[in-house]
C-alpha positions in Angstrom: 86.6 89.3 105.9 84.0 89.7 103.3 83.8 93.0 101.5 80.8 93.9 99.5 80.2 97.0 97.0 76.6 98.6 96.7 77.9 101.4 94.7 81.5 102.9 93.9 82.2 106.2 91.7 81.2 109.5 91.3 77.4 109.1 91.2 77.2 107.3 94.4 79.9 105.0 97.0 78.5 102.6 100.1 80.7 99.2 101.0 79.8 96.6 103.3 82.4 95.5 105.2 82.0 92.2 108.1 84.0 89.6 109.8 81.6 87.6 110.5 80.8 89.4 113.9 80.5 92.8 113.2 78.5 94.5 109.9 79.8 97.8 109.0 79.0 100.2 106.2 81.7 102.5 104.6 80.4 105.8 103.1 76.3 105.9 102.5 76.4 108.1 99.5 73.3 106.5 97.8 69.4 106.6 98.7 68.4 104.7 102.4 66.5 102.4 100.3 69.4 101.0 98.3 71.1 100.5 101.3 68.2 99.0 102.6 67.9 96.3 99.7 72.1 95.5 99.8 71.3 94.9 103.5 68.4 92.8 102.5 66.3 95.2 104.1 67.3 94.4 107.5 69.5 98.2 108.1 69.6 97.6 112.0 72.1 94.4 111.1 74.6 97.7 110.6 76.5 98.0 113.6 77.7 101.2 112.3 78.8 103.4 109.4 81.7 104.9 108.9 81.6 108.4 106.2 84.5 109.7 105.0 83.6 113.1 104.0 80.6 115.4 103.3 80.0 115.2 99.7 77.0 113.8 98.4 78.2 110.9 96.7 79.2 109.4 100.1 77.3 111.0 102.8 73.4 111.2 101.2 72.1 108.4 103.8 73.8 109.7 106.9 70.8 111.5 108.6 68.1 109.0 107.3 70.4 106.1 108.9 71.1 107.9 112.0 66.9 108.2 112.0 67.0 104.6 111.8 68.7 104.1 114.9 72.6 102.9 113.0 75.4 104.9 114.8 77.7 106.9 112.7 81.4 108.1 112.7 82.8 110.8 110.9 85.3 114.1 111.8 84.0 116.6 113.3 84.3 118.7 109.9 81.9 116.2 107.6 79.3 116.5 111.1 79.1 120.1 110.8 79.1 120.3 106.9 75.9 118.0 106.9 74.7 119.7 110.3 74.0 116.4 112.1 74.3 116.0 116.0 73.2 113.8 118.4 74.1 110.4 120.3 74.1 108.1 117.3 76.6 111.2 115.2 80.2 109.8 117.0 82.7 112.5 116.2 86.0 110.3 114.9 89.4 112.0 115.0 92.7 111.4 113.2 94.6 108.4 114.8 92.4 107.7 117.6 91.4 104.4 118.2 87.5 103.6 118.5 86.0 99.8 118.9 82.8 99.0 116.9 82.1 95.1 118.2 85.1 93.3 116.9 86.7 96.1 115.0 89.0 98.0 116.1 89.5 101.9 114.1 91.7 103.6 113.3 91.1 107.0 110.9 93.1 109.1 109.7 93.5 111.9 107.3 93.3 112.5 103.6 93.9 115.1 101.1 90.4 116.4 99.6 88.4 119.3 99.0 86.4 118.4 101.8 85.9 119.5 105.8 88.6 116.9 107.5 88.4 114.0 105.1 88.9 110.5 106.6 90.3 107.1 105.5 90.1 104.3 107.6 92.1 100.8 109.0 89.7 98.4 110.6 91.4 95.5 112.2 89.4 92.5 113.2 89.6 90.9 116.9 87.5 88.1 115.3 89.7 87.0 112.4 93.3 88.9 112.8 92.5 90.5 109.4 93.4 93.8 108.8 92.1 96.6 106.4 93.0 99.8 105.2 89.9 102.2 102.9 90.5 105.3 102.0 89.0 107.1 98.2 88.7 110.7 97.0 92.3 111.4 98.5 94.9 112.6 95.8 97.7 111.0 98.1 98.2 109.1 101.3 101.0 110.1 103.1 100.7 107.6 105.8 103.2 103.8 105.7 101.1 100.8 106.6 102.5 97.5 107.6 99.9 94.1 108.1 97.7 95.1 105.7 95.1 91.9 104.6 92.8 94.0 102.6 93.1 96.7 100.8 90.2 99.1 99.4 91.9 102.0 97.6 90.7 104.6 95.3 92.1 104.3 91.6 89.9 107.0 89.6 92.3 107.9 86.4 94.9 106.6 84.7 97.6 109.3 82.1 96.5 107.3 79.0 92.9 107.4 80.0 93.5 111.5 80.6 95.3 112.1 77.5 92.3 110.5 75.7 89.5 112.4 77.3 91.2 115.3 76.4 91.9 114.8 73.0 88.2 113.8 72.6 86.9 116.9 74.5 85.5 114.6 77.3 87.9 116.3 79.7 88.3 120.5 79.6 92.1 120.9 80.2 91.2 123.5 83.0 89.3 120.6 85.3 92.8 118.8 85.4 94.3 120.6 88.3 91.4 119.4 90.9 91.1 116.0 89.0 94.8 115.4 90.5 94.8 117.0 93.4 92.0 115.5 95.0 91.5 111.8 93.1 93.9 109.2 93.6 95.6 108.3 89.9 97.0 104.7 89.0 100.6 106.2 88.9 100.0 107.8 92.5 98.6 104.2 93.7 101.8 102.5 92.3 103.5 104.7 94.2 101.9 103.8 97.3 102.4 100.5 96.9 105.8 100.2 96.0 106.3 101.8 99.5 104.8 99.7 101.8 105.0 96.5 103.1 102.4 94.1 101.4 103.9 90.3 102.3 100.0 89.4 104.6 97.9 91.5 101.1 95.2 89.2 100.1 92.8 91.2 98.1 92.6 94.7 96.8 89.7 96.4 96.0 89.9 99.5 93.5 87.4 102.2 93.9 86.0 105.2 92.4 86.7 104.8 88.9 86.4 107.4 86.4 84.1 106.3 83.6 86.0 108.4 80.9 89.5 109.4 82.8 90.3 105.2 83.5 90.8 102.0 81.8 89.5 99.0 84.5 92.1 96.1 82.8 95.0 98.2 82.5 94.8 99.5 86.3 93.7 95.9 87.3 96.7 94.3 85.4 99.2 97.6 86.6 97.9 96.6 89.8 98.3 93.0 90.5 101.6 93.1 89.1 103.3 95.3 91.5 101.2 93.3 94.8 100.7 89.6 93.3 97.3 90.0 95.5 93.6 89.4 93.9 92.3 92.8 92.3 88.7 93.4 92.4 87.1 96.5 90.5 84.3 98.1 92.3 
């Protein structure tokens, strides 16, 4: 599986995601033509996109891709938040299974301030590889077993916090939404200490804060608990 980032974090997320057979973008929360030049401007190789909510910063390109002919999935919620229908808008719910070439997916729901948030597992008919995305989620409350991949949002660390703070980078009254609805490297550890891991191969962490993280320290916090690769996005 080959996993590549076009844009992670608050001002913008899209990640392409292929098994050799099948081309699928995760989130389009930048312009079409940055999509465009990550694709090599060749969009219709997208056999779909899948958005996990309806805030900009993941969901900007939706309509103009859906224009351009690439089918979408998101809940029902995010659809109606961005008020996009149509045969090419594919309403995905919690836990039931859809098949986009040689994936097989699987959402599911996440906690954010959002109309029916989504993470998702895509499991590969092609390779056998399996992988689990989900970002802007304060928790996961969901066990995963088989896991080959794992993209996972990691936006603040308590160090990092206490820093901004002190420095006046973070007002004390923002705190409360920062944790309920961003995934922390303590929560993370958490996570992964409760799941089975033994197939992991690479982790990819997403969504970084630029003031409220540190990217070695979650990195290193990170690949000692799972012994897998770590990639920052």
């Amino acid at each position: 599986m080959e996993i590549t980032t076009l844009a992670s974090g608050s001002d913008g997320n899209a990640y392409i995601v292929t098994d050799g057979k099948t081309r699928i973008l995760i989130d389009a929360g930048i312009p079409l033509r940055e999509i465009q030049r990550g694709c090599n401007y060749t969009v219709s190789t997208l056999d779909a996109c899948l958005v996990s909510h309806a805030h900009k910063d993941h969901c900007m390109a939706v309509k103009d891709l859906i224009a351009k002919g690439v089918d979408c999935y998101a809940s029902k919620g995010t659809f109606d938040a961005l008020k996009l229908s149509g045969h090419r808008a594919h309403v995905a719910e919690k836990f039931a299974y859809f098949t986009v070439g040689s994936f097989r997916v699987m959402p599911f729901d996440v906690a954010h301030d959002a109309p029916e948030p989504l993470g998702f597992v895509l499991e590969s008919t092609a390779t056998g590889e399996k992988l689990l995305f989900f970002v802007d989620t304060g928790y996961v409350r969901y066990g995963f077993s088989g896991v080959t991949h794992l993209m996972a949002e990691c936006n603040h660390d308590t160090e990092s916090i206490k820093a901004a703070i002190k420095r006046g980078d973070l007002p004390p009254e923002m705190l409360p939404r920062l944790m309920k609805n961003h995934m922390s490297l303590n929560t993370l550890l958490k996570f992964l200490g409760a799941n089975d891991w033994s197939k992991l191969r690479q982790i990819y962490l997403l969504h970084m804060s630029d003031r409220n993280s540190t990217a070695e320290r979650m990195r290193a916090a990170v690949k000692k608990e799972t012994g897998a690769e770590v990639y920052i996005c």
